[in-house]
N, C-alpha and C positions, 0 to 999 in steps of 0.2 A: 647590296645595290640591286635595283629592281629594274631591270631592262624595259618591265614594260609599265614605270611607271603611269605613263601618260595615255596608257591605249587599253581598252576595253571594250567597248559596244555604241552603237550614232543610233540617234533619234531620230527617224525621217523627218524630212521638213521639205515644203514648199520652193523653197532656198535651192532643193537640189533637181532640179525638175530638167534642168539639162545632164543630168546622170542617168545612167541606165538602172531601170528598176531593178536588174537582179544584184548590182553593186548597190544599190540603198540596202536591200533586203540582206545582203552580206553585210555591211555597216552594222545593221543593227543587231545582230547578232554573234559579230566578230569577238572573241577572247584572246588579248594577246598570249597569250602563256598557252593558248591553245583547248579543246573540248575537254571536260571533266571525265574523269571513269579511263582512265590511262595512264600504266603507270612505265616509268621510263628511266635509262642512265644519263646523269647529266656530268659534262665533265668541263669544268669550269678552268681556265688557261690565266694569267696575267702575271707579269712582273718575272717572270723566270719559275713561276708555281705554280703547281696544279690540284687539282682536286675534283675527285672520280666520288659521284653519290651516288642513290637507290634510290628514287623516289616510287612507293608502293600506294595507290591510291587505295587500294584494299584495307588498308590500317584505320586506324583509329588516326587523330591527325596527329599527336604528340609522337607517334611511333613511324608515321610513314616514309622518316629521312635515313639512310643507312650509308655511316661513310666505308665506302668500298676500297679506296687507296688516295692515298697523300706523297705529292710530289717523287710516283712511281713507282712507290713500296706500297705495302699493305699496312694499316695504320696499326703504330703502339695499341697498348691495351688502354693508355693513360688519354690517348687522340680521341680512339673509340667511344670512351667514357666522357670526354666533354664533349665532343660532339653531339650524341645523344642529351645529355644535361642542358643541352643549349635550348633542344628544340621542348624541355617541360619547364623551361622558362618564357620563354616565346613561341612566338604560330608564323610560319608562312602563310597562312591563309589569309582570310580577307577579300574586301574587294575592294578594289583600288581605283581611282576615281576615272569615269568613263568617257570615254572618247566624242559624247555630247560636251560635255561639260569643257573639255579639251580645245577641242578644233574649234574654229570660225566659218559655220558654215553658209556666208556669204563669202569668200573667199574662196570655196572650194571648184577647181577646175580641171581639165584636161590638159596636159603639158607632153603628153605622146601617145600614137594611135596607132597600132599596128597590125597585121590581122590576126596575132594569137595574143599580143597584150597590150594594153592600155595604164597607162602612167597619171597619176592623180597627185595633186597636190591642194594645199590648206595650210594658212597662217594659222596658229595659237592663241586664244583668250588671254586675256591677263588675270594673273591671279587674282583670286578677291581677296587676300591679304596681302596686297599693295605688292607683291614680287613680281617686279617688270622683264624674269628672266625669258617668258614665252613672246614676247616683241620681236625676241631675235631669234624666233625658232620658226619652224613649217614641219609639216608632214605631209609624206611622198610615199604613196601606195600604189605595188603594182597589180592588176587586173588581169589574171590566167582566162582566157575568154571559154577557151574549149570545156575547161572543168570548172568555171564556174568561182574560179579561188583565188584568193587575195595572197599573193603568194613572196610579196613581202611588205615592209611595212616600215617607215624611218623618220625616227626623227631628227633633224640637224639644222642647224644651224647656218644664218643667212649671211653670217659676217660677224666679223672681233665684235665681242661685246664686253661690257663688267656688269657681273650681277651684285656683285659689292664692295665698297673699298678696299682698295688694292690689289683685286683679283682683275686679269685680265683674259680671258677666254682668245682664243685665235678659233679654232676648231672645235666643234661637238657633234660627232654623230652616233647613234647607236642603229641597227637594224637589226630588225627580224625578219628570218625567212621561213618558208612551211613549206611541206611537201605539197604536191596538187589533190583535192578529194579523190575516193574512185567509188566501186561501188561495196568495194570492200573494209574500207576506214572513210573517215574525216580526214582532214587537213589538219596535221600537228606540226608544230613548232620542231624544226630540224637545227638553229644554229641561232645566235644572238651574236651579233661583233660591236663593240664599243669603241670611239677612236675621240680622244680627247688631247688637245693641245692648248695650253696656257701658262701663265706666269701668275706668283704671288709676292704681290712686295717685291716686283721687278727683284729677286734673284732664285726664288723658289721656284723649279719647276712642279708642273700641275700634269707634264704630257704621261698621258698613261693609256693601253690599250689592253681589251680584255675582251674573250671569246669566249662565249658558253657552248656546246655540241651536246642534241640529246638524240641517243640513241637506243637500238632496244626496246620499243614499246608495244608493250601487252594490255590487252584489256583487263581492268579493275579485276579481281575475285575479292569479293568479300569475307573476313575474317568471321568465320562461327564461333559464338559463345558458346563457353560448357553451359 
C-alpha cells in the first residue's frame, strides 16, 4: 500500500493567488515520500505485525530494500531470501501520480491561521477512469511558517461513502508528517498513520490501522563499480 498515493508536487495556478507564495512554491515542489538521496529505517506496524527495513538509496534500485527483522526477531534465511526476490521482480520506484492532477485547486483554502502555522484544505478530482471514490475525499496541509515546511499532509475522508458494491466506507484517513527543514537537512518524512473503518457485504469488517515510522537517515553514498 502506498501511503502517498495521491501526493507528489502542485502546479502553480492563478487559482491560488490568495496563498502565500512561499506555500505555492513548497506545493510545487513537495514529494510525499520525501527528498531523493536519503537513505533511512522504516518500520512498518499493522494487524499485531511488524516489519523493520533498510532502505539504502546508494544501491542500485533492485538491491536498495534490506529486511532488517520481522515481527521482532531477525528474519529466517528463507524471509531474507524472498524478500529480496521480491524486489527483482518489482520496483518501488516510479512516480506516482501528482498532486496537480489530485487536488481541486479552486477549492483550495485556509481553514486555520496561527502565528507559527497555517492549516489548508482541498477537495479531490475525480478520477478520469469514472472512480468517484475522490468526491468523498479532501486534503488537509499544515504550513510550519518559521521553517518554511509542510510539515504534515492528509488525506481523509468527508463522510461514509461506497466506492463499490457492497463496500461501505465510515472512515479514511491516512497522514503524513515530516520533520521541519534546517540548515543542515530537508524536511524528510518521519511517520505515515493510516486509519480505516468499513464494512463489506454488511458482515465483513474492512476497519484496519497501519503506521509506518522512518528513522535513521543518512545521506545516499554511492556504490563504486569495480
Amino acid at each position: 500500500m502506498r501511503p502517498w498515493l495521491f501526493v507528489c508536487c502542485l502546479v502553480g495556478s492563478p487559482l491560488f493567488a490568495s496563498i502565500p507564495v512561499e506555500v505555492q512554491k513548497a506545493l510545487q515542489t513537495f514529494r510525499a515520500e520525501g527528498p531523493k538521496g536519503w537513505s533511512y529505517t522504516q518500520t512498518t506496524s499493522a494487524e499485531g505485525r511488524q516489519l523493520v527495513e533498510r532502505y539504502d538509496a546508494g544501491q542500485p534500485e533492485y538491491r536498495r530494500w534490506t529486511l532488517v527483522a520481522q515481527d521482532g526477531r531477525p528474519p529466517s534465511a528463507a524471509e531474507t531470501q524472498n524478500h529480496r526476490e521480491k524486489f527483482t521482480r518489482q520496483s518501488r520506484g516510479g512516480n506516482g501520480p501528482t498532486l496537480s492532477q489530485q487536488i481541486d485547486p479552486a477549492t483550495l483554502s485556509v481553514i486555520a491561521d496561527k502565528p507559527e502555522q497555517a492549516t489548508f484544505a482541498a477537495r479531490l478530482k475525480l478520477g478520469e477512469d469514472g472512480d468517484r471514490t475522490a468526491e468523498f475525499l479532501r486534503a488537509v496541509f499544515v504550513w510550519h511558517k518559521p521553517t518554511q515546511t509542510i510539515e504534515s499532509f492528509t488525506i481523509e475522508s468527508i463522510g461514509p461513502f461506497s466506492p463499490t458494491l457492497g463496500v461501505r466506507i465510515a472512515e479514511l484517513r491516512t497522514t503524513m508528517s515530516y520533520s521541519h527543514r534546517s540548515p543542515e537537512r530537508p524536511s524528510l518524512l518521519q511517520n505515515v498513520t493510516t486509519h480505516l473503518r468499513g464494512r463489506a457485504f454488511w458482515f465483513k469488517s474492512l476497519d484496519a490501522d497501519m503506521t509506518v515510522i522512518y528513522t535513521d537517515y543518512r545521506p545516499a553514498v554511492a556504490t563504486r563499480r569495480p
